[in-house]
C-alpha positions as CSV (number, residue, x, y, z in Angstrom):
1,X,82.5,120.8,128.3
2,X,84.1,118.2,125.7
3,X,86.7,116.9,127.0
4,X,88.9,114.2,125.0
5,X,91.0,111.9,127.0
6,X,93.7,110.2,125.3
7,X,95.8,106.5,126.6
8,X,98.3,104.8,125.3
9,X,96.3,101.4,126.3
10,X,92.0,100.7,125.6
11,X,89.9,101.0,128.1
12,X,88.3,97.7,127.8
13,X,92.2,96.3,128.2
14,X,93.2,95.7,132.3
15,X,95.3,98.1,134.1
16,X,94.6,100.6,136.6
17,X,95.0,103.3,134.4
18,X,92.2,102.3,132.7
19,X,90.1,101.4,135.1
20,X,90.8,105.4,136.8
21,X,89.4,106.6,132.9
22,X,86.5,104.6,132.9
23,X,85.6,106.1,136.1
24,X,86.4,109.6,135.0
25,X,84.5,109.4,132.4
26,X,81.8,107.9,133.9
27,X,81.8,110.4,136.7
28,X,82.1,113.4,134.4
29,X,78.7,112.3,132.6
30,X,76.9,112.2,135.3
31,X,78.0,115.9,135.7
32,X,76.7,116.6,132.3
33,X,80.1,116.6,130.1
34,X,81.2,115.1,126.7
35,X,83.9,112.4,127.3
36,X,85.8,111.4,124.1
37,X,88.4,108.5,124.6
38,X,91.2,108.2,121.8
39,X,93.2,104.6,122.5
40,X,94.7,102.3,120.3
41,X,92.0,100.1,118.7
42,X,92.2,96.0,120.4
43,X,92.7,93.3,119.3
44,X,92.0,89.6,119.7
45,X,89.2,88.1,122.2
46,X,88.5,91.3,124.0
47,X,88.4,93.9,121.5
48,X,84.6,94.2,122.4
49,X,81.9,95.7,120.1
50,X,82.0,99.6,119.0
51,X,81.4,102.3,121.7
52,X,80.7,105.6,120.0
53,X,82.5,107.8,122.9
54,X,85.8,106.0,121.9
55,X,88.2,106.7,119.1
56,X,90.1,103.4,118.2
57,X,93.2,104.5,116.3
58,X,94.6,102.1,114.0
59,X,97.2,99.8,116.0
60,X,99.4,96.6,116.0
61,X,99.5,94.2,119.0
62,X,102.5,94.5,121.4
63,X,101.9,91.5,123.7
64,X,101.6,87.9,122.9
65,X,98.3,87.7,124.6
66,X,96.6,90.7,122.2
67,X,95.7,92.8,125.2
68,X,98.3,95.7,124.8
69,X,98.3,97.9,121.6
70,X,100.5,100.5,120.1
71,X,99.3,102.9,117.7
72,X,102.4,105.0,115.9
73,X,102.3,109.2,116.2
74,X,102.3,110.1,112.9
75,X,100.7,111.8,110.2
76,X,98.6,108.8,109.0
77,X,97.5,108.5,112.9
78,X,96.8,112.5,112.9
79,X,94.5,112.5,110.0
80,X,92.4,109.5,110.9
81,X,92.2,111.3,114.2
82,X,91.1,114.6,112.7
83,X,88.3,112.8,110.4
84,X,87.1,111.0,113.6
85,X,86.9,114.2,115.4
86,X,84.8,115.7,112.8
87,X,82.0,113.4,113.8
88,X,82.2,114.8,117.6
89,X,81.3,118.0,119.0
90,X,83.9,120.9,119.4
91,X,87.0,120.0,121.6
92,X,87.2,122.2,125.0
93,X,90.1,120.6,126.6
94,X,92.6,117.7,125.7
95,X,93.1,115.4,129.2
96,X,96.3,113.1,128.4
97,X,96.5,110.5,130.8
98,X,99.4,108.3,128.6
99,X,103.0,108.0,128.8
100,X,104.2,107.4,125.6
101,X,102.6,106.8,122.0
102,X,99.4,107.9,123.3
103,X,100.8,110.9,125.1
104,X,102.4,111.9,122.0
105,X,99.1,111.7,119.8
106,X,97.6,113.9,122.1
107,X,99.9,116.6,122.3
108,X,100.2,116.3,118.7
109,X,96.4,116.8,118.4
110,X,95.9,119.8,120.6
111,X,98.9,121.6,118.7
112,X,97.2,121.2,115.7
113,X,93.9,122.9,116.9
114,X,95.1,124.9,119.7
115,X,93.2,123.4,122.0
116,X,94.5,123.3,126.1
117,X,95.9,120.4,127.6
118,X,96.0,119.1,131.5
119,X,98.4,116.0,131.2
120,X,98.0,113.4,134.4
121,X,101.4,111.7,135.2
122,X,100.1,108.0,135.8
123,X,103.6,106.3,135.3
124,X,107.7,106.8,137.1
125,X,109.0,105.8,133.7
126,X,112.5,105.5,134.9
127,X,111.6,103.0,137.8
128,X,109.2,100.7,135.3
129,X,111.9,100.5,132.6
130,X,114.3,99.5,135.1
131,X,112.3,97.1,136.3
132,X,112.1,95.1,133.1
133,X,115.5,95.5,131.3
134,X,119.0,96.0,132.3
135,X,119.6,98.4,129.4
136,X,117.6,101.1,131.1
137,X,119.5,103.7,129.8
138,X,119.6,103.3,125.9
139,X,115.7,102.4,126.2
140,X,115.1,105.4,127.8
141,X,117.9,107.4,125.4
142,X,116.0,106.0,122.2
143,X,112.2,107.0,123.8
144,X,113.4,110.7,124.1
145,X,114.7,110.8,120.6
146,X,111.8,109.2,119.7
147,X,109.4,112.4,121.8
148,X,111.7,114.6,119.9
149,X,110.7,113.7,116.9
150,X,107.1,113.2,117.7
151,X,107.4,116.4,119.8
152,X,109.6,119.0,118.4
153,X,110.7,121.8,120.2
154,X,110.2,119.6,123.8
155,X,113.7,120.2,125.2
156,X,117.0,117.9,125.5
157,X,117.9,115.3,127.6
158,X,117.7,111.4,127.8
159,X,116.4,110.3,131.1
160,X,113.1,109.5,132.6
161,X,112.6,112.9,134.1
162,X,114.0,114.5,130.7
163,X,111.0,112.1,129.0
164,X,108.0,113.4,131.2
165,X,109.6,117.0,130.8
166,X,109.3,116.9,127.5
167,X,105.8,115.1,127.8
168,X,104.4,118.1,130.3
169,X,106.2,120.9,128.1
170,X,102.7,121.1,125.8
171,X,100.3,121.3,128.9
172,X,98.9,124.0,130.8
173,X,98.3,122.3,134.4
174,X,99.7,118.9,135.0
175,X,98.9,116.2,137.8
176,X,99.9,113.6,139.8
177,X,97.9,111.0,141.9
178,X,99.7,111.3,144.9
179,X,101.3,113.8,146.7
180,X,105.1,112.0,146.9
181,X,104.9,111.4,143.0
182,X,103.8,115.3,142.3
183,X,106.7,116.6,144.6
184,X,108.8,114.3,142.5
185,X,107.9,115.6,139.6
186,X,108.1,118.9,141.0
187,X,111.8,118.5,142.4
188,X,113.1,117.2,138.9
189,X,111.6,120.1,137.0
190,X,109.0,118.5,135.0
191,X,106.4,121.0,136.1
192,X,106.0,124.1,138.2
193,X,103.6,123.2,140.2
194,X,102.1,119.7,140.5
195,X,97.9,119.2,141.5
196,X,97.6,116.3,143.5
197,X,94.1,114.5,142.3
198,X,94.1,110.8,143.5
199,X,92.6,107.9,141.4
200,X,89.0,107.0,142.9
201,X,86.8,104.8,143.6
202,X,83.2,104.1,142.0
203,X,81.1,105.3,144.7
204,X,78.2,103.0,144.2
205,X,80.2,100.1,143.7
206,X,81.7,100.9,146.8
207,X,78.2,101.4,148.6
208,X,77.2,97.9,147.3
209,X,80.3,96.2,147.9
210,X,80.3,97.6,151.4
211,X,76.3,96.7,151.8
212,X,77.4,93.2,151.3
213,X,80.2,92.3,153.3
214,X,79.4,91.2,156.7
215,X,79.4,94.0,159.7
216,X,82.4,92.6,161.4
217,X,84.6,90.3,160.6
218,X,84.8,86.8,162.2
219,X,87.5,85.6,164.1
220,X,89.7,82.8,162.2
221,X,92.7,82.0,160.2
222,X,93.6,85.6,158.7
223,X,93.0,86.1,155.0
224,X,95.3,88.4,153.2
225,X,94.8,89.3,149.4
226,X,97.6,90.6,147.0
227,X,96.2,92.1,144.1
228,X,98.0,93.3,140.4
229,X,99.7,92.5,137.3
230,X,102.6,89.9,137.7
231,X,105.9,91.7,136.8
232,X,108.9,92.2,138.1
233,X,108.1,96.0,139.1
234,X,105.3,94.7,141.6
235,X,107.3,92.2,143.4
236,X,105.0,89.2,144.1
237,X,108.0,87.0,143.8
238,X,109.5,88.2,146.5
239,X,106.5,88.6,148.0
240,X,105.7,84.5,148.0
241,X,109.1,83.8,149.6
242,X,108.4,86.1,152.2
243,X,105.1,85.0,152.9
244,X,106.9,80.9,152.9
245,X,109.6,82.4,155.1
246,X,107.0,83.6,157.3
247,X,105.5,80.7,158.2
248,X,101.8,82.2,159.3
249,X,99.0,79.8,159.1
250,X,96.8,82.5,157.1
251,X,94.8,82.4,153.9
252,X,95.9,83.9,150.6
253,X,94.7,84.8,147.7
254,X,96.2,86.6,144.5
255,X,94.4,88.2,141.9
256,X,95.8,89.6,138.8
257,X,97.7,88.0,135.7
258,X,100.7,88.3,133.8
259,X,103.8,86.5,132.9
260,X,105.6,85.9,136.3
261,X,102.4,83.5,137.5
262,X,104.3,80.0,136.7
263,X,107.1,81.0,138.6
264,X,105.0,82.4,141.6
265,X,102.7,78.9,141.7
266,X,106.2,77.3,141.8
267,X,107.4,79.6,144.8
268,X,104.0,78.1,146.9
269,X,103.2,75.2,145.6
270,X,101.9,72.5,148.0
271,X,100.4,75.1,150.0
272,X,96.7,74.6,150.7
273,X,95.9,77.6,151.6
274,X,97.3,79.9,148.8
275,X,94.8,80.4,146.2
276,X,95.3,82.1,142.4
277,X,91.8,83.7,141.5
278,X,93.0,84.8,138.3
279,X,92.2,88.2,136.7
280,X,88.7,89.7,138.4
281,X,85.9,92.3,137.4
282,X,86.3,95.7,139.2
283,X,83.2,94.6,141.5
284,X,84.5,91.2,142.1
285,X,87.9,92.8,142.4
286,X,87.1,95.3,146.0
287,X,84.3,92.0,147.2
288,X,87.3,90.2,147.5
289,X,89.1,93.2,149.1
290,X,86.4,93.5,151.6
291,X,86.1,89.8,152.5
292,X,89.9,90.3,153.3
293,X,91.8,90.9,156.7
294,X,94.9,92.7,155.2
295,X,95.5,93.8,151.4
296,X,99.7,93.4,150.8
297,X,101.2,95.8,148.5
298,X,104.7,95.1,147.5
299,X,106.3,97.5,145.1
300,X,108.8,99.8,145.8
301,X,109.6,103.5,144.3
302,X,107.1,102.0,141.5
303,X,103.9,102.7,142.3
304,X,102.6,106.7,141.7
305,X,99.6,106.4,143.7
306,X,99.0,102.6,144.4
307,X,95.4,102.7,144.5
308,X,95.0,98.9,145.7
309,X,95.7,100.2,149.8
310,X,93.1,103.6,149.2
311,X,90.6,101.2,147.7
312,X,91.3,98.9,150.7
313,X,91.0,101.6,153.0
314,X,87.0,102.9,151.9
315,X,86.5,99.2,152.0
316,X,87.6,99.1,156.0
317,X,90.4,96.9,155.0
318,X,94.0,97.3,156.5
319,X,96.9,96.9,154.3
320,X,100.6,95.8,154.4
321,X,102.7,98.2,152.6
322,X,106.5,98.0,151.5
323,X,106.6,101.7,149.8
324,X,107.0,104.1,152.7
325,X,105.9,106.6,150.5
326,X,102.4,104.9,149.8
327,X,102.7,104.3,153.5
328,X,102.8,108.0,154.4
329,X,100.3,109.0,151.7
330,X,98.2,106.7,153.6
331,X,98.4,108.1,157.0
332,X,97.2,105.6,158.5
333,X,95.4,101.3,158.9
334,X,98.5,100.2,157.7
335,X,101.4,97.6,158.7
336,X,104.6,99.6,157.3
337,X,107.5,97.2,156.3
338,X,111.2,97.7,157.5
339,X,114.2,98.6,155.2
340,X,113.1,99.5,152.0
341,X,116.4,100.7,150.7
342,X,118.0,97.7,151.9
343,X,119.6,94.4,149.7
344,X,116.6,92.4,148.4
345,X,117.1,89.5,151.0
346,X,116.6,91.3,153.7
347,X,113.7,93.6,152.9
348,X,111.9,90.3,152.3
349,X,112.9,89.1,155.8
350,X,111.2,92.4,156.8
351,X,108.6,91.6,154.9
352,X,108.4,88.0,156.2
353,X,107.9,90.0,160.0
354,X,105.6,92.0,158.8
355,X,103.2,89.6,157.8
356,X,103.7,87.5,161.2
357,X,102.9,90.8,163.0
358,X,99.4,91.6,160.7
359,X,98.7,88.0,161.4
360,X,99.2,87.9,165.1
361,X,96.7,91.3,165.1
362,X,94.3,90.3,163.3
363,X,93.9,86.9,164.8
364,X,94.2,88.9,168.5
365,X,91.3,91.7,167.1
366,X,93.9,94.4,167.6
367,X,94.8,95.1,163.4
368,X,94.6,99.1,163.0
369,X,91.8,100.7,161.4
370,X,92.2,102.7,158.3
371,X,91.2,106.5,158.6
372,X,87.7,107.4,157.9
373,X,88.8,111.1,156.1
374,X,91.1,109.2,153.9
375,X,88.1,106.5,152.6
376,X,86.1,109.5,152.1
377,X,88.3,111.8,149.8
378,X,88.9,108.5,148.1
379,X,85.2,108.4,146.0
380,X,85.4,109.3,142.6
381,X,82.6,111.7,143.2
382,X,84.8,113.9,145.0
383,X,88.0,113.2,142.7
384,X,86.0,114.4,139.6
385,X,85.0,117.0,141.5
386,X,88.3,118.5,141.9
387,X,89.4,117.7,138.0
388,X,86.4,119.5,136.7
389,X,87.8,122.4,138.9
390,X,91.1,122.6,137.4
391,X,89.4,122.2,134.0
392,X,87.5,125.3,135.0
393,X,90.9,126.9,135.9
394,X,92.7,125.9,132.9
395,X,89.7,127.2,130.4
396,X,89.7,130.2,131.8
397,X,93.3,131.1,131.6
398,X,93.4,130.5,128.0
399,X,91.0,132.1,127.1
């Protein structure tokens, strides 16, 4: 098969997103199939050099570090899409795996040659966009009139759920990486039925990484490591004054980037024992997770999979989840934290417990132990598996 993915972001740029199509792709090469990757072209210091399986639309910079692009669904996009094409083999299937301008290109593309689509939900628009701005709801009114017009004849309505109903109206099979985000989607009508086909993990950097890291780990001042882009949605501020409020002599170490990092070194500064590593390689990245005695993840309602506690989990690492959804997903290795619904101030003083009782059981050798069936069904290998399946599913039902 060809299969032609489209993103709204690069995959050279960071997200997890991106880092789930590089391994999609990856993984369905090895099986023998054409991967295509249409994203806005980057720009600035890590625009890297030309890679013949992407298509870099024309684009403008959105962020004031050059790492985000947009490129605009039109028809000067569509016909220096089509000419690009020309130069690939013929298009089986169209795999959208964006949200917004590049959701739109896509659909707009496989209208125009009649070619199926399977469209992966990776984002709970309404939940980011509240996250970010209190004027959720004429954002969210102006990006539905703006799917309308790139989208005609993709239905009414102007809230997040009207937004991905519109997105999935073009597709033939649509999916989620999570079971609680597909019944979402599900329950609000965006699609009939939902297939649930979790984000992965690179199987041989999983086999190295776990090849390296020591058989057991030593007893000692527990190490926890919060991983993940520093915005407000993902709630490392809160996440800092819990872990002050606490009070556990532990190790800390934060990976990631973005805009809220002054304010977080501000929240522990003084402390020794908090460390900020910066943004990692993917490798580097689950080495780090390994080393660890507890991954925290701290967003709430946000998150559609949350693949930082399943790549803790193949990696023997326990986690400390706030989303009782990601929580239940999970099954199990976890420390689940209290009140979720509940005012900010006190979910972080459940939070604050929660960290004093993974600390306590890891220094005491009694933290729980994530289940084995869950790190398996995490490997990419078997994720790709299951996507080349629906692939099979969709070709042949319209054919």
């Amino acid at each position: 098969m060809h299969i032609v993915f489209f993103g709204d972001q690069h995959l050279d740029s960071l997200g997890g997103a991106q880092v789930s199509m590089r391994l999609q792709r990856e993984f369905l090469e090895r099986a023998g199939h054409t991967v295509t990757v249409v994203a806005p072209k980057m720009h600035g210091p890590r625009s890297g050099a030309y890679d013949p399986a992407n298509v870099d639309l024309p684009s403008m910079p959105i962020t004031a570090d050059r790492e985000y692009s947009m490129s605009w669904p039109g028809r000067g996009t569509d016909r220096f899409l089509d000419r690009a094409m020309t130069r690939r083999p013929p298009v089986d299937l169209v795999h959208v795996q964006a949200d917004f301008w590049g959701g739109f290109i896509g659909h707009r593309f496989a209208r125009r040659h009649g070619i199926p689509v399977v469209h992966t939900m990776h984002n709970r628009v309404d939940v980011g966009i509240r996250a970010v701005t209190p004027l959720a709801g004429p954002v969210l009114a102006v990006l539905n009139l703006w799917r309308r017009r790139a989208l005609p004849g993709t239905g009414a309505g102007s809230d997040g759920w009207a937004f991905l109903r519109g997105l999935a109206a073009g597709a033939s099979a649509v999916t989620a990486p999570s079971t609680h985000f597909a019944r979402r989607l599900e329950q609000h009508g965006v699609f009939g039925r939902v297939d649930v086909v979790w984000n992965g993990i690179d199987d041989d950097v999983r086999a190295a990484t776990l090849a390296a890291a020591p058989e057991e780990r030593m007893p000692g001042r527990p190490r926890f490591v919060w991983l993940g882009r520093m915005s407000p949605e993902k709630r490392l501020l809160p996440f800092l004054e819990a872990f002050v409020a606490s009070g556990v002599d532990a190790e800390l170490e934060i990976i990631g980037g973005g805009a809220q990092r002054p304010a977080a070194e501000k929240i522990v500064a003084g402390l020794p024992n908090v460390r900020f590593a910066g943004k990692l390689t993917y490798a580097e990245t689950l080495s780090r997770i390994a080393a660890a005695d507890a991954l925290v993840q701290t967003s709430i309602g946000f998150e559609t999979q949350g693949m930082t506690p399943f790549e803790a989990a193949t990696l023997g690492t326990p986690s400390v989840i706030s989303d009782p959804d990601i929580a239940a997903e999970l099954g199990g290795g976890l420390w689940a934290v209290p009140d979720s619904d509940a005012p900010e101030a006190q979910r972080i003083a459940a939070l604050a417990q929660t960290l004093r009782q993974a600390a306590s059981d890891i220094s005491s050798g009694t933290a729980p132990v994530p289940l084995e069936a869950t790190a398996e069904a995490f490997r990419q290998s078997s994720r790709t598996a299951a996507m080349i399946d629906l692939y099979e599913r969709v070709l042949a039902g319209s054919h």
